[in-house]
N, C-alpha and C positions, 0 to 999 in steps of 0.2 A: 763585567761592565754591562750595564744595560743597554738595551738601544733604544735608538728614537725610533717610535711607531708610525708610521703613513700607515694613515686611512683613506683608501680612496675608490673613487665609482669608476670599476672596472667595464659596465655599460656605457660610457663616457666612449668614445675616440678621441675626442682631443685629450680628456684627460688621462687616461690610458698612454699617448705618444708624450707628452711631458711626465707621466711617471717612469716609461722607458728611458726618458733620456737619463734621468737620475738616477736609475739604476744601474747605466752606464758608467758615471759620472765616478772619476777619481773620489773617495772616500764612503760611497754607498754603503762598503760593509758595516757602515755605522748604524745602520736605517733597515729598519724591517718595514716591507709595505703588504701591506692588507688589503687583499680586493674585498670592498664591502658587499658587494655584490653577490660572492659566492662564499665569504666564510663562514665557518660557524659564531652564533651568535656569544661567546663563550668567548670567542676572538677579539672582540670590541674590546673588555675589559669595562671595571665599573664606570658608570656615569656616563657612557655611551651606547646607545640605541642603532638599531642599522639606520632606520628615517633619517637622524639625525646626520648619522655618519658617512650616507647617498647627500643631503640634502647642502652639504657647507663640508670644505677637505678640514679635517681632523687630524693630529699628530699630536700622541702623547710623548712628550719628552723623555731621556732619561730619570729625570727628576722626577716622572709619573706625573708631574701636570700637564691637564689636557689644553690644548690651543686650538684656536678655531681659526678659517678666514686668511686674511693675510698674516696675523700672526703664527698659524702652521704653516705655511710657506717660508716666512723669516724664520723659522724651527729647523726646517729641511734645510735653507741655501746657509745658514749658518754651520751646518753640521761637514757640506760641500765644500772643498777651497775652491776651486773653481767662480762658485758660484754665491760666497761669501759677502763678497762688496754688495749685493744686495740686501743681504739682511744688514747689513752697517746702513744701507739709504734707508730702509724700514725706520731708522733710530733717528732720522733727523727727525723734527717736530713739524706737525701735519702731515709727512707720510705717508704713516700707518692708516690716516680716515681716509688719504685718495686712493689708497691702494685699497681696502676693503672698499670703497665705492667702484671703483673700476669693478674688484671680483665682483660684488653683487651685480654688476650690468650685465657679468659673465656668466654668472647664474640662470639669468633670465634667460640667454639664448640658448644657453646648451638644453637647457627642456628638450628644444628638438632634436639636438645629435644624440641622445640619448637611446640606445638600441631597444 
């Protein structure tokens, strides 16, 4: 079985303490995560760049499709029981657009927590 891949900015602190907790998290062994920050570029996999892969959370599926945004989020809490009912709220209609509007306002601040 493959896993799903997390991509994520290991320079982050907040993102970093929510990637722990999921790591944590009853079913994790599902999910391989990848600090973009220190891997090798080799590690991304096609069609992913580090810019890219620092700049918006990535998670390539098992099915090898890549997801960006809140849609890798709905990739990860889907693969979680725990943490499932939210990728089911991802699915009701609109959302998916307020949840990626939320993350990009999230985008904007972390600039600064950025190490």
């Amino acid at each position: 079985m493959t896993k799903t891949v997390v991509y994520y900015d290991g320079a982050c602190p907040v993102c970093s303490r929510e990637i722990a907790a999921y790591q944590r998290a009853a079913g994790a062994e599902a999910l391989e995560f990848v600090d973009a920050t220190r891997c090798d570029p080799a590690a991304l996999g096609a069609g992913l760049t580090r810019e890219e892969a620092l700049a918006v959370m990535h998670v390539r599926g098992a099915d090898g499709e890549l997801r960006r945004g809140a849609q890798a989020f709905g990739a990860i809490w889907a693969v979680l029981p725990r943490w499932r009912w939210l990728s089911v709220v991802l699915r009701i209609p609109g959302a998916s657009v307020l949840a990626n509007l939320a993350y990009r306002g999230f985008l904007r601040v972390r600039r600064a927590w950025r190490r």
